[in-house]
C-alpha positions as CSV (number, residue, x, y, z in Angstrom):
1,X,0.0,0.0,0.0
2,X,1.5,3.4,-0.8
3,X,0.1,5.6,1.8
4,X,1.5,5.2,5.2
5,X,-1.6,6.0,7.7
6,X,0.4,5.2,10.8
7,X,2.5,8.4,9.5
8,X,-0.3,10.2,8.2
9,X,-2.7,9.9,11.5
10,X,-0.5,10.2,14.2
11,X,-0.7,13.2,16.1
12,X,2.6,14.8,16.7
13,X,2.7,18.1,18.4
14,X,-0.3,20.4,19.4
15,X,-3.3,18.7,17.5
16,X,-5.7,21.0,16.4
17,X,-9.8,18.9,15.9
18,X,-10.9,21.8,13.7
19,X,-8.1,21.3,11.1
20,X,-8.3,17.7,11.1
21,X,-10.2,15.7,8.1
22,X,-13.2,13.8,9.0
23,X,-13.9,12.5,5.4
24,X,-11.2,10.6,3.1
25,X,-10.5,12.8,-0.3
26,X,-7.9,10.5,-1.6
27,X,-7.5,8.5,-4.8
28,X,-8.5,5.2,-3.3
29,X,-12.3,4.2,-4.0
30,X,-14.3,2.3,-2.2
31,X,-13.7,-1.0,-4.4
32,X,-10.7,-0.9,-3.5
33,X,-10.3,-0.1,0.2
34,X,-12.9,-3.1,0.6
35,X,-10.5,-5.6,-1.6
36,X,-7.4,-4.3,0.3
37,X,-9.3,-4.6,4.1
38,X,-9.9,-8.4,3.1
39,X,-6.3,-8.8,2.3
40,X,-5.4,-6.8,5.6
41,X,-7.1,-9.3,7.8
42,X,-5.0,-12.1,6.7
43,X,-1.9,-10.3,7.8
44,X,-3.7,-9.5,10.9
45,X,-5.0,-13.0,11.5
46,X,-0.8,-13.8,11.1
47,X,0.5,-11.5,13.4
48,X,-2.1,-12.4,16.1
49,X,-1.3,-15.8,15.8
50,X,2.6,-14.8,16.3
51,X,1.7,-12.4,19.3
52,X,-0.3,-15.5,20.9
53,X,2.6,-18.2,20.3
54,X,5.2,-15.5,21.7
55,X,3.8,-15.0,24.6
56,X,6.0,-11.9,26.0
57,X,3.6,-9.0,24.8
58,X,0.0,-7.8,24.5
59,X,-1.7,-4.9,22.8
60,X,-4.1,-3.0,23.7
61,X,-6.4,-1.2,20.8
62,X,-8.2,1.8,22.4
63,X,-11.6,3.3,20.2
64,X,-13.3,6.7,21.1
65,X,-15.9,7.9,19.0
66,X,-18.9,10.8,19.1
67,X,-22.3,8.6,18.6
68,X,-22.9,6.9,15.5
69,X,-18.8,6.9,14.4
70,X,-18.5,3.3,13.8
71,X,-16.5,1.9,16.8
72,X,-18.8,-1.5,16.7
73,X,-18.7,-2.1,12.7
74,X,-14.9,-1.0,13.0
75,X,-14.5,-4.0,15.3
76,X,-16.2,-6.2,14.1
77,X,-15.1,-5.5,10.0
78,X,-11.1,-5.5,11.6
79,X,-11.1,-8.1,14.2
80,X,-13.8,-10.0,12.0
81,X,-11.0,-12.8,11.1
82,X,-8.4,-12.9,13.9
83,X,-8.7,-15.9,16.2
84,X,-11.6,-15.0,19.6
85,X,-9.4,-16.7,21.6
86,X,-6.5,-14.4,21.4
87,X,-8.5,-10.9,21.2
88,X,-11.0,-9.5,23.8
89,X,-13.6,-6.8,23.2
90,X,-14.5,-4.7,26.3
91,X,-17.6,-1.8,25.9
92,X,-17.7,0.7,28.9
93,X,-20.8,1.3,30.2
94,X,-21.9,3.8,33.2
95,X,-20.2,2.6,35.9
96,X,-21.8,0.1,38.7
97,X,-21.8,1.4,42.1
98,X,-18.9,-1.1,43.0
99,X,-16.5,0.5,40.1
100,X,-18.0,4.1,41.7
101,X,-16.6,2.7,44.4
102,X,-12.9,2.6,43.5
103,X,-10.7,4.9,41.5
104,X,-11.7,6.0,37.9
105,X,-8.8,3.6,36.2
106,X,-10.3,0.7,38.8
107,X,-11.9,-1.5,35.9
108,X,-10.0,-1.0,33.1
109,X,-6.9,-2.7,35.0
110,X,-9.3,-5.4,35.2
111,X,-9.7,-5.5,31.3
112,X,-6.1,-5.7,30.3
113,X,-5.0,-7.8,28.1
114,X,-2.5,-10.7,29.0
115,X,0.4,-11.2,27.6
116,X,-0.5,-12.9,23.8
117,X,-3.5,-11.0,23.6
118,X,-4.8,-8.3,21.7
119,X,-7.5,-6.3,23.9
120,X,-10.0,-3.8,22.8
121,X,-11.6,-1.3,24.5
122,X,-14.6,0.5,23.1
123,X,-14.5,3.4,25.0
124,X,-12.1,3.6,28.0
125,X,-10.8,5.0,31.0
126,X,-10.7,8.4,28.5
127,X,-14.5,8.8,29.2
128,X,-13.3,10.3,32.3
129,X,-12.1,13.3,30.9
130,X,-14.1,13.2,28.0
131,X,-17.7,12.9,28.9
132,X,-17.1,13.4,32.6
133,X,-15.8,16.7,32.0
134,X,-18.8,17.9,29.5
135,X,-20.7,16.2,32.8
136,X,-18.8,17.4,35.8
137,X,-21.9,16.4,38.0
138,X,-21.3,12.5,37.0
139,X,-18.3,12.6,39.1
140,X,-20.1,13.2,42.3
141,X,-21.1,9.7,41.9
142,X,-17.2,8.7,43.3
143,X,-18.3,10.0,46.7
144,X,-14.8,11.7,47.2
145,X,-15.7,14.7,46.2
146,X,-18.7,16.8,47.6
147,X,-19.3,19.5,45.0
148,X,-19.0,20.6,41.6
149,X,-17.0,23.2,42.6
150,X,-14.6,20.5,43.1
151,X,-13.7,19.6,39.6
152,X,-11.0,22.9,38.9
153,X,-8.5,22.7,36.5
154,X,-6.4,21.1,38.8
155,X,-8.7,18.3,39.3
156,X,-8.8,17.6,35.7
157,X,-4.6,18.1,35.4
158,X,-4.8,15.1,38.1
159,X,-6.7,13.4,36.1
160,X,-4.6,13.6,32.7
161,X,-1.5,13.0,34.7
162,X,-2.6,9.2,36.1
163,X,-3.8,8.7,32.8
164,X,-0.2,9.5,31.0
165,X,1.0,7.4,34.3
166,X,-1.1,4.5,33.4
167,X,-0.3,4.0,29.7
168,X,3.4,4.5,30.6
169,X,3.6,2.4,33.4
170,X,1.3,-0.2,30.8
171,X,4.5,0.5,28.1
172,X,7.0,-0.2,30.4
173,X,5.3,-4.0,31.1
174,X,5.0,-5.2,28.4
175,X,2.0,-3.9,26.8
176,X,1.9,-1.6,23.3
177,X,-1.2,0.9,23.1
178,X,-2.7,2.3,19.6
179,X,-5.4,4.8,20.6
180,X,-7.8,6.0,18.0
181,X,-10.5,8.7,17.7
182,X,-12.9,8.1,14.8
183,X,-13.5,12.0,13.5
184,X,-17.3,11.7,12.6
185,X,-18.2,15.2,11.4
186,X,-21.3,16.8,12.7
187,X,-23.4,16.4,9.3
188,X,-22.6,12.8,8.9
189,X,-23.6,12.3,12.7
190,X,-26.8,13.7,12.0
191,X,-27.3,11.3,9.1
192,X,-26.5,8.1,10.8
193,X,-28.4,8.9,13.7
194,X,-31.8,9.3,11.1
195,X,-30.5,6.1,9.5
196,X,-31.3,4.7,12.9
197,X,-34.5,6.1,13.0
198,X,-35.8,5.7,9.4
199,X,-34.7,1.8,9.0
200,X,-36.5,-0.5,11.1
201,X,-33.6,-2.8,11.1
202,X,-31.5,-0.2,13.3
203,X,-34.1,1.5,15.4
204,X,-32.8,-0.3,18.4
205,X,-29.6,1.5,17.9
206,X,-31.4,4.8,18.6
207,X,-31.4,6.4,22.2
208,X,-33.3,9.1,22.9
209,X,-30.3,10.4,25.1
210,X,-28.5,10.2,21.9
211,X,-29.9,14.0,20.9
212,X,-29.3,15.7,24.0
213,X,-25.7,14.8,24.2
214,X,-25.3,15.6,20.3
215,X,-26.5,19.4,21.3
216,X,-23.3,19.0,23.3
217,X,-21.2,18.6,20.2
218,X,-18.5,21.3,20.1
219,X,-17.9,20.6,24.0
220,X,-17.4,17.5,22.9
221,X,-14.8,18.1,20.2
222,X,-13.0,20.6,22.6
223,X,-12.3,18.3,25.4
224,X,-11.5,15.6,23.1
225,X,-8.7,18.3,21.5
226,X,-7.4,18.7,24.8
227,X,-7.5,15.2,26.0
228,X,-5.5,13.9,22.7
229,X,-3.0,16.9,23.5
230,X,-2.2,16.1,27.0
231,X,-1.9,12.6,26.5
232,X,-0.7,11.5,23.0
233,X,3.3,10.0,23.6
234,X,5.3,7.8,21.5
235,X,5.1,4.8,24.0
236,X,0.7,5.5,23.9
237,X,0.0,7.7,20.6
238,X,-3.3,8.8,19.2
239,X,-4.7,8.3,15.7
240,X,-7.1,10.4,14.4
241,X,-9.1,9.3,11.2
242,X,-11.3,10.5,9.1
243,X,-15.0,8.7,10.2
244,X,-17.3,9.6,7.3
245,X,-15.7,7.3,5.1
246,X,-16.3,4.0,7.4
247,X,-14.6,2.1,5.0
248,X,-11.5,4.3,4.9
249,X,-11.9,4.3,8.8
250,X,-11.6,0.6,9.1
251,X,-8.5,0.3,6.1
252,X,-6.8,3.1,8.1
253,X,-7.1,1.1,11.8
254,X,-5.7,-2.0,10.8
255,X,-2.9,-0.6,9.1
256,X,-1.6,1.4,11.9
257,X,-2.5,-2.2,13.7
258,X,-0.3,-4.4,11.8
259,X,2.4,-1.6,11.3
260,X,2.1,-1.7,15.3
261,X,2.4,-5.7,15.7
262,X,5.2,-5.5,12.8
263,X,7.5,-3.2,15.1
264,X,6.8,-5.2,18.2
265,X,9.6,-8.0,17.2
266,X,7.3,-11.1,17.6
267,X,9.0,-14.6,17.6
268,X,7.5,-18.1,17.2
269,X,8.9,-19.8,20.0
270,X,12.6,-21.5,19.5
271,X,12.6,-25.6,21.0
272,X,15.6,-26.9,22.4
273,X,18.0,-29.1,20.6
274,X,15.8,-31.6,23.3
275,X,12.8,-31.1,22.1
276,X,13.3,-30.7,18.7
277,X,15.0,-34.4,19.1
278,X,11.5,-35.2,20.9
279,X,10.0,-33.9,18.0
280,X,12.3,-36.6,15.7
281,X,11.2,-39.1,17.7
282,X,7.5,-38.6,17.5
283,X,7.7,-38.2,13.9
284,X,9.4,-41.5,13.1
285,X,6.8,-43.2,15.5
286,X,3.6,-41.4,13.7
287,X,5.4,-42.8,10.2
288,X,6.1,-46.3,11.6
289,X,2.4,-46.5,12.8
């Protein structure tokens, strides 16, 4: 493929969410993208099966998205063809009283992936700086603190700062993070969301709490612009692709996924000069059977 998205996407510097492209205006058609996403998923399926039989690594695939972006066909058009048992898929909901009970990064530790695995997390420990911050009052629900008033710019300094902590101290044990923001324009919002209304077959993707928090869209795309600037590093970056397109989205993602799982430096496991005369062995008693 000529274009290198992993290059293209990354966000290096101060990121700007006005000047980025939420629609693909390259030369690659459709046609195309959906011939080059089936031969993609082979070289995913490959390089999941190397991550499982090495053992020493995981990665973890982080997805944040306005409504209606695409983060469930995205995973299921990517991950489609790896193996189940080597990937997990994690959605975060609202949180249940016991996670209120413990810190904000509480149940995504729980989520990880092991070492072998790829994990996915369809929204993350970023909705709390994200949708908690367009909704202060939803972190009252921690108990720690006892008023709005309490949620400063310190407060949400504190917060970026165990989040950078988290992904490095992730990094540093053995586990690679892609983060990636599907860029949904406004316009292209609106017309999924009355795709979900208009076709019977996807009114049960329609919430009626979907409206009210589209009114909140520029609050959204400011805290997201901050969130991606105070936390994008080399050893946790952010990708940030154009969503109208969903089939550029997808094409894009699992490039910058196997470009990821080609710099990790999988091996298949090496046997000892033992067990590969074990091996010998079995195969002249299989043949003599």
């Amino acid at each position: 493929m000529d274009t290198n998205f992993s290059d293209d996407f990354k966000v290096n510097g101060k990121f700007s969410i006005k000047k980025a492209a939420t629609a693909y205006k390259g030369k690659l058609t459709k046609e195309e993208g959906t011939q080059l996403l089936i031969q993609e998923k082979e070289k995913l399926r490959e390089l999941q099966e190397k991550l499982y039989a090495d053992g020493s690594q995981s990665l973890l695939v982080v997805l944040q998205a306005m409504d209606a972006a695409g983060k469930d066909s995205m995973i299921e058009h990517v991950f489609g063809g790896v193996n189940p048992q080597g990937c997990n898929v994690t959605s975060f909901k609202t949180p249940s009283s016991k996670e209120y009970s413990h810190d904000f990064l509480w149940r995504h530790y729980l989520a990880l992936p092991q070492k072998g695995m790829i994990g996915i997390f369809n929204r993350s420990h970023y909705e709390s700086v994200l949708v908690c911050k367009v909704h202060p009052e939803y972190n009252l629900s921690e108990k720690t603190w006892s008023s709005i008033k309490d949620f400063d710019n310190k407060f949400w300094e504190n917060r970026y700062e165990s989040i950078r902590n988290f992904e490095k101290h992730l990094a540093q044990n053995g586990t690679t993070i892609i983060k990636i923001f599907l860029h949904v324009s406004k316009d292209e919002q609106k017309k999924r969301l009355l795709d979900r209304i208009n076709e019977p077959d996807k009114n049960w993707k329609f919430s009626s709490g979907d409206l009210p928090e589209r009114a909140l869209f520029d609050q959204y795309m400011e805290v997201y612009e901050t969130a991606i600037n105070e936390t994008s590093k080399d050893h946790a970056p952010w990708y940030v692709l154009p969503a109208d397109n969903k089939w550029f989205a997808r094409m894009a993602a699992i490039q910058i996924i196997i470009d990821t799982l080609e710099k990790m430096n999988l091996k298949y496991p090496q046997l000892s000069e033992k067990d590969k005369q074990g091996l010998l062995e079995s195969k002249k008693i299989l043949e003599n059977e």
